[in-house]
C-alpha positions, 0 to 999 in steps of 0.5 A: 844982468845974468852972464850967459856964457857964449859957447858958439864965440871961438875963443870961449871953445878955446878957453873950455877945451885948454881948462878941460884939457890941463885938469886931465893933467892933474889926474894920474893914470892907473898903470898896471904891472905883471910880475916878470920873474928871471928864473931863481937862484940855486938853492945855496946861492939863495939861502945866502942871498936871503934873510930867512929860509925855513920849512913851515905850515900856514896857519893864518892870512890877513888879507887887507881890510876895506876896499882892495884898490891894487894887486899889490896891497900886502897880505900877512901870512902865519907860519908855524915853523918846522925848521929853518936854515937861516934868519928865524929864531923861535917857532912861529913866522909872519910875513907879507906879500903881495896880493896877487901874483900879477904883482910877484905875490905868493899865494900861500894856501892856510894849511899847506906846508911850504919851504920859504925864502923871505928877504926883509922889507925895504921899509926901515924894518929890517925884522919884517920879512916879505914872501916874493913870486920870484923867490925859491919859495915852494910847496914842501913837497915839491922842494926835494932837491932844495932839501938836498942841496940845503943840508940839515936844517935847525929844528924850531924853538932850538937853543942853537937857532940861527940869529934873527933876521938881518938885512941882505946885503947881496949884490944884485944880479944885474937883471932888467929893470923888471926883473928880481934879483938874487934875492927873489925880490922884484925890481921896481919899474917907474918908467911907465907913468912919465911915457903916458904924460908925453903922451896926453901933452902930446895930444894937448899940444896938437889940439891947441894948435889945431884950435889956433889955426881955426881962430886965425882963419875966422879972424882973418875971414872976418877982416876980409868982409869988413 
């Protein structure tokens, strides 16, 4: 004899609505971020606080192969070096950002001239530099009062360049949980995902004790007739 599951039995729905409900539990939402920048260092201030600073023309960008799922996946950018301050030693750089700005990435343009102020990645690689939103980083030629600030800079492919990158060890600048610090490098916010899982247990709750008084009530009604 086939088994026919019997919707209209109040404790069949029970069962249904709790399995529907545990498997949305499973399945973590999607939150999005915007980039919330507190306004950037001065220029020597962040020369120091950053692991390279250089002048440099765009010649490549790598935007991610295959199917773009966040704002945040990392683009690789060419630069052919003009001059630098600090952490760069031969003539070309590359380095990541971000995507989009709405996750603090900079939209470098292939052909454009740029200052930047990169920090390294907090991946282990202390040689891989990343271009934030929330850095100095600018076209060149609106950086006239960085070149001023920043003084002479050391010519691409010098023997006298400065030593190659090194991880920044700056203190932070004690900003909000999604803003930058010092470095241009923007904080990481994690309080979002938790806030949504109260939330859908919240709902789950409710209706369980919803469904239970509605079971209590045709069970109780039942016994009255009998």
């Amino acid at each position: 004899m086939m088994f026919k599951a019997n919707f209209r039995n109040p404790l069949m729905m029970f069962l249904s609505i709790t399995l529907i409900f545990m498997a949305l539990l499973t399945v973590r939402p999607s939150v999005t971020y915007a980039c919330s920048c507190v306004v950037p260092a001065e220029p020597l201030e962040a020369l120091e606080s950053s692991s390279a600073v250089f002048i440099g023309k765009v010649v490549d960008i790598k935007e991610p192969k295959g199917t773009i799922i966040s704002s945040a996946d990392p683009v690789k950018v060419t630069f052919d070096v003009d001059s630098s301050w600090k952490g760069v030693k031969g003539n070309k750089v590359t380095l990541t950002t971000a995507l989009s700005s709405a996750s603090c990435g900079f939209e470098f343009v292939e052909g454009e001239s740029y200052i930047v102020y990169a920090y390294a990645s907090d991946e282990g690689d202390s040689g891989k530099l990343v271009a934030s939103l929330c850095s100095r980083t600018k076209l060149l030629a609106s950086a006239s009062e960085d070149l001023k600030k920043l003084g002479p800079s050391i010519s691409a492919g010098s023997p006298t360049a400065s030593p190659e990158v090194t991880s920044n060890t700056s203190p932070k600048s004690g900003a909000g949980s999604n803003e930058s610090d010092l470095t241009g490098k923007p904080a990481e916010d994690n309080d979002s995902f938790p806030l949504v899982n109260v939330g859908i247990s919240g709902v789950i709750i409710v209706l369980i004790a919803i469904v239970g008084a509605v079971l209590y009530r045709r069970r109780n009604g039942g016994t009255r007739k009998k």
